[in-house]
N, C-alpha and C positions, 0 to 999 in steps of 0.2 A: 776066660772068666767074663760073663757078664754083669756090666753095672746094673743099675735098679729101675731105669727108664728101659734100656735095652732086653732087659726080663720080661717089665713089663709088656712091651709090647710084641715079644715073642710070645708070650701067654696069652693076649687078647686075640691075635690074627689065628692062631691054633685054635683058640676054644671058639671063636666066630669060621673061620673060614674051612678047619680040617683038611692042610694043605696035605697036597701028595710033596712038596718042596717049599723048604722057608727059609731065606738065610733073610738076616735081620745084622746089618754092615755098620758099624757107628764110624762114618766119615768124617768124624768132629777132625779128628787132628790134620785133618787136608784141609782145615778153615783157620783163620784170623779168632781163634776163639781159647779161654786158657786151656790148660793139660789140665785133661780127666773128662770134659765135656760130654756132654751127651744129648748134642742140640743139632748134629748134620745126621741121618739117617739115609740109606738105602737100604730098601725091601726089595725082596724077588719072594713073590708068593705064586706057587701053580695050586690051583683047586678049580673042583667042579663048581663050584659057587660063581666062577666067572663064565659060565657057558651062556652064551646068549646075552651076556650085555657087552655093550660098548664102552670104552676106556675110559669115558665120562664118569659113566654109573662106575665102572671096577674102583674107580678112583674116588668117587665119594661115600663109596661105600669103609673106605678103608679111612678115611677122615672120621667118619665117623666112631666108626671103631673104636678109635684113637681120639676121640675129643679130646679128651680128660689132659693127656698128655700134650697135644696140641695149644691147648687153651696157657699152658702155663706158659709157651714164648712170649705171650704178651707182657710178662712181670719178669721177662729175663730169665728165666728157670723152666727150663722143659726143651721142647721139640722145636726147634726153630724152621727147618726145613727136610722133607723127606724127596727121597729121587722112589719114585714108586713103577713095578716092573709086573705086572700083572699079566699072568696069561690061564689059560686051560690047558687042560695034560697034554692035547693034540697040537698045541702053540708049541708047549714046552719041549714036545717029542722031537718038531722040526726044528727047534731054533738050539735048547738046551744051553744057551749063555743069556746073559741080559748083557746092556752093552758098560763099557767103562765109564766110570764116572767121569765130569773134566775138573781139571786140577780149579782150585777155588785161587783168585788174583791176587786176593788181600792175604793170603796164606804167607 
């Protein structure tokens, strides 16, 4: 079951990006942060939308995206950090994993 940050942003990278693959990971509980959280994030998005740009642009494009949600870490409430894994179908074909997260220290 997804919480309501975690919807959200499976609903915005769908309706922006029309991935061929989207997991959307909430890492909170591998953080120093309370139970329920929903402020660590990893994505793994494959779409054509990342053909011909570099991991700069894939990556600010997905910031964007995601402002909204973004914008509330600053008031303690929202997305604090995301681990972002962007590739194209032909990236995804060769590789087909993203790599492990690392364990967070203050955990």
């Amino acid at each position: 079951m997804q919480n309501p940050i975690q919807a959200a942003i499976v609903l915005k990278l769908q309706q922006a990006l029309s991935p061929d693959h989207l997991d959307v990971i909430n890492e909170s509980a591998n953080h120093n942060v309370p139970v329920g959280s929903e402020s660590h994030f990893k994505v793994i998005a494959v779409s054509q939308y990342f053909e011909g740009k570099r991991a700069v642009a894939r990556h600010q494009a997905v910031y964007q995206i995601l402002a909204q949600e973004l914008k509330g870490s600053k008031s303690g409430v929202g997305v604090h950090a995301l681990a972002l894994h962007l590739y194209t179908p032909g990236e995804w074909a060769e590789q087909q994993a993203a790599p492990m997260s690392p364990l967070c220290l203050g955990a």
